[in-house]
N, C-alpha and C positions, 0 to 999 in steps of 0.2 A: 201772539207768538205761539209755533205749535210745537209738539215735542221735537219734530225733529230738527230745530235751529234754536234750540237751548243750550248747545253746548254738550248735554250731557250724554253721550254717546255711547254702548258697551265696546270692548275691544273687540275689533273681530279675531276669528278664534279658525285656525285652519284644522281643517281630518285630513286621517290617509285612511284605507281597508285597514285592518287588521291584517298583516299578513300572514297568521300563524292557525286561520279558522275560517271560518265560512259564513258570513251574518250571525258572528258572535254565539255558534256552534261549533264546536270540533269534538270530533271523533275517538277514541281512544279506546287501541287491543285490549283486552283484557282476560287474561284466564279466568276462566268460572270452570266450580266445581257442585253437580247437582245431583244428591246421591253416589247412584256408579259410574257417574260418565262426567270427562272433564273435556270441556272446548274452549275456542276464544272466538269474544264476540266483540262485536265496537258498539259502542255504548255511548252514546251522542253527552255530553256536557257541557256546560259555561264554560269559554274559553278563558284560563285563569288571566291572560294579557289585557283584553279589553273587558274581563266583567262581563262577559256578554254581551255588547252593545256595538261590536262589529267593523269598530273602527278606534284608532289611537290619535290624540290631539298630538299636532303638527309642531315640532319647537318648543319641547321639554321631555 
C-alpha cells in the first residue's frame, strides 16, 4: 500500500493574494527628518496582513 491510499490525507488549504501589498511587500510614506532637511519617503516593509508571505489562507 503506498502513501497515497492510507487514508491519511492533509486538508487541502485554499490562498488568495494578499490584497493589501505586493508579494508580501508594501510600501509605506513616511516623514524623515536628516539634520536640516525633512522629506517623505516609502520605505518598503513586511506587510503586517500576510507576515510577508504575500497571500491570506482562504476560509478563516
Amino acid at each position: 500500500m503506498d502513501d497515497s491510499q492510507d487514508g491519511r490525507r492533509e486538508p487541502v488549504r485554499f490562498r488568495v493574494p494578499c490584497p493589501n501589498c505586493s508579494g508580501g511587500v508594501r510600501t509605506r510614506a513616511r516623514l524623515g527628518v536628516r539634520g536640516d532637511r525633512t522629506g517623505t519617503g516609502h520605505i518598503p516593509e513586511a506587510c503586517p496582513d500576510c507576515f510577508g508571505r504575500g497571500w491570506l489562507p482562504f476560509g478563516r
